[in-house]
C-alpha positions as CSV (number, residue, x, y, z in Angstrom):
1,X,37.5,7.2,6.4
2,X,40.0,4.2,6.3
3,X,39.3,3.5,2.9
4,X,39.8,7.0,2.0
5,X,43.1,7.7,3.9
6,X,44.8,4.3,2.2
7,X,42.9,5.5,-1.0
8,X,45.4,8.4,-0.6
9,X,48.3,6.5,-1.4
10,X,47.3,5.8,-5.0
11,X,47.6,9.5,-5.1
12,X,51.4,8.9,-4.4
13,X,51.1,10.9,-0.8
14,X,52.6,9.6,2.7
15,X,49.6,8.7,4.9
16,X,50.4,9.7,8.5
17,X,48.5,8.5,11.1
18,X,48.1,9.5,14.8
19,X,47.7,6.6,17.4
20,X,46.3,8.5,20.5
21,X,43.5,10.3,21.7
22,X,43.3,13.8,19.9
23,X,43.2,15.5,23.0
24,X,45.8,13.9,25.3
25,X,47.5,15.3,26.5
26,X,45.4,18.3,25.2
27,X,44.3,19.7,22.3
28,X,47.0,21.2,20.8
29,X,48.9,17.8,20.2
30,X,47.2,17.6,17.1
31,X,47.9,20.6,15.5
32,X,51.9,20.4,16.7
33,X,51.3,17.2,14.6
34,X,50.3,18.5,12.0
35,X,53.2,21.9,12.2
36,X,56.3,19.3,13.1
37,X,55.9,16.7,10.5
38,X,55.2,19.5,7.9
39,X,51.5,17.8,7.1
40,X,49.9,19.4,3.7
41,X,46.5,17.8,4.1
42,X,45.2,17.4,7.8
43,X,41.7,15.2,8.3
44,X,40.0,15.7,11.9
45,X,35.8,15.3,12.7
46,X,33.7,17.9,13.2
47,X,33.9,17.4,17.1
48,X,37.3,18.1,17.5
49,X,37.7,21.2,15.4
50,X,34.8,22.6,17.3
51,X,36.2,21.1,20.8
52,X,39.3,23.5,19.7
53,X,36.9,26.3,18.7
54,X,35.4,26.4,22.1
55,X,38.3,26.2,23.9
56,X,39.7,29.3,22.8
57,X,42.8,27.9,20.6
58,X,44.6,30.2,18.5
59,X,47.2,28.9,16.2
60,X,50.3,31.1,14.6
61,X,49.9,31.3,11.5
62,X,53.1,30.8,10.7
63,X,53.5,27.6,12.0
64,X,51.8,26.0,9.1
65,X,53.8,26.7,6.3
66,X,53.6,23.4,4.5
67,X,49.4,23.5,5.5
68,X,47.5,23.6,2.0
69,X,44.1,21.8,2.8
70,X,41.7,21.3,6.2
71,X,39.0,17.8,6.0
72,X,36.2,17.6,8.3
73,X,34.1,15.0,8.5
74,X,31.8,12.9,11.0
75,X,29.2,15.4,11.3
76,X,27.9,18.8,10.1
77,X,30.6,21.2,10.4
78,X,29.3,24.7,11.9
79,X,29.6,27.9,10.7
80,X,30.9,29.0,13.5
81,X,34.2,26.5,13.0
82,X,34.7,27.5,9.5
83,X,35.3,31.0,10.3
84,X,37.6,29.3,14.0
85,X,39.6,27.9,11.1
86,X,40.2,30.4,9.0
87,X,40.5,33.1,11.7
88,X,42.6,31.1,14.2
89,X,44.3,28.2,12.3
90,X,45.4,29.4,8.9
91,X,43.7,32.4,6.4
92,X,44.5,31.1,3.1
93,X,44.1,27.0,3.8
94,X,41.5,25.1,1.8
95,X,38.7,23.7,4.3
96,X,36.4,20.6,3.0
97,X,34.0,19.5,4.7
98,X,32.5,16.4,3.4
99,X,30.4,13.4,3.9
100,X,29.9,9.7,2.8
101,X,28.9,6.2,3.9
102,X,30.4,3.3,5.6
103,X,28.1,1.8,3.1
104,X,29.1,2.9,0.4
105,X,32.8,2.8,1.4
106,X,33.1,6.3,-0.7
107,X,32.0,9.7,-0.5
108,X,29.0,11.4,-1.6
109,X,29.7,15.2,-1.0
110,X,32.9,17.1,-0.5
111,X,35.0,19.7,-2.1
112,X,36.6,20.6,-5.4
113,X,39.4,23.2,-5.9
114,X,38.2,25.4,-8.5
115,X,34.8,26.6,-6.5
116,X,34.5,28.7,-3.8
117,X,34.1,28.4,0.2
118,X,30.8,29.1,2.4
119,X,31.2,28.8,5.8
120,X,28.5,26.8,6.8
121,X,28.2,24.8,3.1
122,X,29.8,22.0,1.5
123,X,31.3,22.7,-1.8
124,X,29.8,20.4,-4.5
125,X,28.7,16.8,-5.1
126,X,30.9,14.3,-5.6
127,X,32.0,12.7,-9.2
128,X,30.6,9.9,-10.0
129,X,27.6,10.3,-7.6
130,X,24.1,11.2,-9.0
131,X,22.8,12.9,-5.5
132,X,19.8,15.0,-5.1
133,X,17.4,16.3,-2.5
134,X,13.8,14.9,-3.2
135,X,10.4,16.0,-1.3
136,X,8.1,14.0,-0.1
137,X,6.7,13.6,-3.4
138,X,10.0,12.5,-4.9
139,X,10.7,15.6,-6.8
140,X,14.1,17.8,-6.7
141,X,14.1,20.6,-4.9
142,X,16.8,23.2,-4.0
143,X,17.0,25.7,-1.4
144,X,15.0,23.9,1.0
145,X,15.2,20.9,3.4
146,X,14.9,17.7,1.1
147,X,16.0,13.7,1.5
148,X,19.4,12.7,0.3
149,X,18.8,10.0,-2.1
150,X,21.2,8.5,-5.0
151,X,19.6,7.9,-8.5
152,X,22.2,6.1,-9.9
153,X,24.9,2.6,-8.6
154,X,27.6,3.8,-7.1
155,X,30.4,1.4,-7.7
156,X,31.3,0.2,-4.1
157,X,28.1,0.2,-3.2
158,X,26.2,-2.9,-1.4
159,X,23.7,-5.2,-3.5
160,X,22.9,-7.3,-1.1
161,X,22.9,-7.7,2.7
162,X,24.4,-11.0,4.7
163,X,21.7,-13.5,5.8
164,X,19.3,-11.4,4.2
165,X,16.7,-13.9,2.8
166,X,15.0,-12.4,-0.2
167,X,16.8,-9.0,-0.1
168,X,13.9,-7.9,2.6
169,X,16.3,-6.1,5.1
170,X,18.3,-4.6,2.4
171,X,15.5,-3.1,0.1
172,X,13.3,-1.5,3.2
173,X,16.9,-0.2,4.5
174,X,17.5,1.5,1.5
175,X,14.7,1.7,-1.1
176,X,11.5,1.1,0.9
177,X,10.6,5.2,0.9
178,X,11.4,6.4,-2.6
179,X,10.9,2.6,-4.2
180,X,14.0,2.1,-7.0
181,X,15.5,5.0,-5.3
182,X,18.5,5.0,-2.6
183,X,17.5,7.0,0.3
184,X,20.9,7.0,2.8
185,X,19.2,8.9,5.4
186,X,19.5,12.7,5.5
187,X,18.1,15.9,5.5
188,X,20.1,17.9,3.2
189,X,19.6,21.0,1.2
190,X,21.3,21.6,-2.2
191,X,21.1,25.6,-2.5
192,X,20.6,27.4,-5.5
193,X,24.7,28.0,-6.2
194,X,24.7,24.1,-6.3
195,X,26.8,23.6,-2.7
196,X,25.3,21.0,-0.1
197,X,24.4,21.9,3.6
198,X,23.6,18.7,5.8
199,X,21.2,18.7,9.1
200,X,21.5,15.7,10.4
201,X,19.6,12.0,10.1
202,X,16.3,12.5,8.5
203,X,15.1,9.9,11.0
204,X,16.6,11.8,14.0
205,X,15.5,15.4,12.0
206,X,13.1,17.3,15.0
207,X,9.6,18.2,14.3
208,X,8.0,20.9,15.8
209,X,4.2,22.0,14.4
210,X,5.1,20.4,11.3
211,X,8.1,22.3,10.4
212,X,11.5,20.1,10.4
213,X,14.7,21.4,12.2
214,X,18.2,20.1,11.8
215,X,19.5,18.7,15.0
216,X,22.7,20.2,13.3
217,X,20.6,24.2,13.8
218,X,20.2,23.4,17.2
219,X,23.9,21.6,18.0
220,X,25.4,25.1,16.3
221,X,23.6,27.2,18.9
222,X,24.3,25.0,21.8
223,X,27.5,24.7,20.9
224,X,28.4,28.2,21.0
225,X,27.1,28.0,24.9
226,X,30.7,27.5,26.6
227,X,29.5,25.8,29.8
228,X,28.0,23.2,27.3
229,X,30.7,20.3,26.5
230,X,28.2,18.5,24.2
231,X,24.6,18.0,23.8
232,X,22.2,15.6,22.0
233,X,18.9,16.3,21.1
234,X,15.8,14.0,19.7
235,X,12.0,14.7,19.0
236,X,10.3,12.1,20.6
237,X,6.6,11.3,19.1
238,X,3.6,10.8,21.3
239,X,-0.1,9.8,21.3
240,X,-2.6,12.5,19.3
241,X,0.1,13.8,17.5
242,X,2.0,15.5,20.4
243,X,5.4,15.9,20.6
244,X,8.3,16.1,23.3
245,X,11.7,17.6,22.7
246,X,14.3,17.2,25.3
247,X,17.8,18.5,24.8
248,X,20.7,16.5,26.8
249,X,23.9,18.1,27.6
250,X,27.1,17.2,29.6
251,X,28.6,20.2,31.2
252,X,32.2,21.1,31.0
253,X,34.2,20.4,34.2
254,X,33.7,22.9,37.1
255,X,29.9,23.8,36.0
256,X,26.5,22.2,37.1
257,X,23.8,22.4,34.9
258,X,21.1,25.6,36.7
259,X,18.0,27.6,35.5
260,X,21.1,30.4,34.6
261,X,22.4,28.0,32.1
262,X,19.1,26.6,30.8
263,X,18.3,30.2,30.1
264,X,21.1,31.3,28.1
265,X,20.5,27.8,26.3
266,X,17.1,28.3,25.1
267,X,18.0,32.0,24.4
268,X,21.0,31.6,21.7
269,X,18.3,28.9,20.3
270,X,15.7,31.6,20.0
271,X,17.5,33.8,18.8
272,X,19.7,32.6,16.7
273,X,16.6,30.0,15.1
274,X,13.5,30.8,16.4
275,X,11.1,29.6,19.5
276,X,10.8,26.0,17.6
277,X,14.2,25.4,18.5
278,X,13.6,25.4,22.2
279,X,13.8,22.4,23.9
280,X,10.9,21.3,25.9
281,X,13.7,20.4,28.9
282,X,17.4,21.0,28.7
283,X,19.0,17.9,31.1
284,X,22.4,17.4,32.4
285,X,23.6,13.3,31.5
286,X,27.2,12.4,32.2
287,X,27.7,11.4,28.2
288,X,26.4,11.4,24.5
289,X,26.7,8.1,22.9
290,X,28.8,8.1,20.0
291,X,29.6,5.8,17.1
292,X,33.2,4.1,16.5
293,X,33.2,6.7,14.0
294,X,32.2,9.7,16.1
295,X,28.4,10.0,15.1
296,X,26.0,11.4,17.7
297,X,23.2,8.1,18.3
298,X,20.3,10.2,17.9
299,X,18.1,7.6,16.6
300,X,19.2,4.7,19.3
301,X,18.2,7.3,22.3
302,X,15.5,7.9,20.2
303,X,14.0,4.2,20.2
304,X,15.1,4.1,24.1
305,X,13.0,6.5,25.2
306,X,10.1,5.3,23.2
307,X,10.4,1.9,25.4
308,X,12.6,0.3,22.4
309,X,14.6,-2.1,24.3
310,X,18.4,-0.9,24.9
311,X,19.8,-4.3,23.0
312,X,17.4,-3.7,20.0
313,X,17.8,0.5,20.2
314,X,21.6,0.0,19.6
315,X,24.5,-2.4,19.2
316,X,27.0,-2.1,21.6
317,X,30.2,-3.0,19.4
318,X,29.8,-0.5,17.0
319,X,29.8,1.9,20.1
320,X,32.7,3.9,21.3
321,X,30.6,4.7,24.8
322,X,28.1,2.0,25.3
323,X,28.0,2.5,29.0
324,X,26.3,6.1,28.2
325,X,23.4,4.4,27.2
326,X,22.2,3.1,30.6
327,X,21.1,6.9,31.4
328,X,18.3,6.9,28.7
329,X,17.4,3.7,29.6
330,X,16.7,4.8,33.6
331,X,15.2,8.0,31.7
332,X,13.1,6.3,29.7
């Protein structure tokens, strides 16, 4: 996102940037940002807009005059926060959500002015990226759950990795499953109008009797659960081909995690999924570990509760929580 925001300048725009925490002293200091300075293109992630969402915020529409387009990125934006936005922020604003690499320095998938708006949906893949969404079998498919893979260079992207003797790390990062073929990493579906909807890591993605959820399906339900704050679920994979789902949520202040709550939890999965999105056990932690750059560490908890070793699961200074990670090594 760095390199995008300077990127804006060839553009001949301002860049304005806000040094604090986006919801100090609460949420709203963002968006009277955003209404003082007169902003025309606002960037947040995912979490805040749907920290906002679930906090009940309702915006003037008038205070947004100079308001033309809404970015989201960081993780799968919801639904649910598309229609927040255009029902509580502003009617007629352009939302993007959109998704790339540190990798890559770029973006892959994002939004284009001339096509339409699907809550839920990204608008269109990117120019100058050749994405599609490959089965097992390393075929297209569209309108169902697929790999996100790039068939053709990139410009920015990497060719090599640092002391990487004989490329080894670098090709099984990136081209060990589809060989010749980037694979970044994600379940994604490219529907039949051509838009992009994104689950989640491929290598985080649940698996319940063989069918593949989206931790994004089950983060969308959960979410809408307001004595849930946040919550991080993994599939963890066990000897003859069982399999143990745990869901971990922090509560919001003044609520303790009860059978009440755990039953409301696994009923908005149920119901607004199906059965395979119910956790095995729903357990209260006192954080998610995050990324620097606000991405849930699926995978890391993953490996930790596996018996992967906590300094091999995850690297600590590309953390903005590291001392979360302690919990689901006492778990595990």
């Amino acid at each position: 996102m760095w390199n995008f925001s300077v990127a804006s300048m060839l553009a001949g725009a301002t860049l304005m940037l806000y040094d604090g925490s986006a919801g100090h002293p609460g949420l709203e200091v963002m968006w009277n940002y955003a209404a003082e300075e007169g902003i025309h293109h606002f960037g947040g992630g995912a979490a805040f807009f749907i920290a906002c969402m679930k906090a009940g915020m309702h915006c003037r529409d008038s205070i947004f005059p100079a308001l033309r387009t809404i970015g989201s990125t960081g993780s799968p934006l919801p639904p649910e926060a598309f229609e927040w936005i255009y029902g509580h922020v502003k009617k007629d604003v352009w939302l993007i959500s959109f998704s790339g690499g540190t990798d890559i320095c770029s973006g892959f998938v994002g939004g284009c002015p001339h096509l339409p708006v699907y809550a839920g949906e990204i608008q269109c893949r990117l120019l100058g990226c050749y994405l599609e969404s490959f089965n097992e079998a390393g075929m297209p498919v569209r309108g169902e759950l697929g790999e996100m893979v790039i068939l053709e260079p990139m410009p920015s992207m990497p060719v090599y990795f640092w002391n990487d003797p004989g490329n080894e790390r670098y090709q099984n990062s990136y081209f060990g499953y589809y060989p010749g073929v980037w694979r970044h990493g994600d379940w994604i579906e490219i529907t039949e109008r051509e838009t992009v909807i994104i689950y989640g890591r491929s290598d985080a993605t649940l698996n319940r009797d063989g069918v593949r959820i989206g931790t994004s399906e089950v983060y969308s339900a959960v979410d809408s659960v307001p004595e849930v704050q946040d919550s991080l679920v993994v599939c963890v994979e066990r000897e003859g081909g069982q399999y143990y789902m745990p869901l971990f949520v922090v509560m919001n202040p003044g609520f303790e995690l009860n059978d009440e709550i755990r039953g409301k939890i696994k009923k908005q999965l149920r119901e607004q999924y199906s059965p395979r999105h119910v956790p095995d056990e729903i357990i209260a932690v006192p954080g998610i570990p995050y990324t620097i750059s606000g991405k849930k560490m699926e995978t890391p908890v993953k490996k930790i509760l596996m018996g992967t070793p906590v300094e091999l699961a995850a690297s600590k200074d590309t953390m903005k929580n590291p001392e979360t990670l302690e919990y689901f090594r006492r778990e595990a």
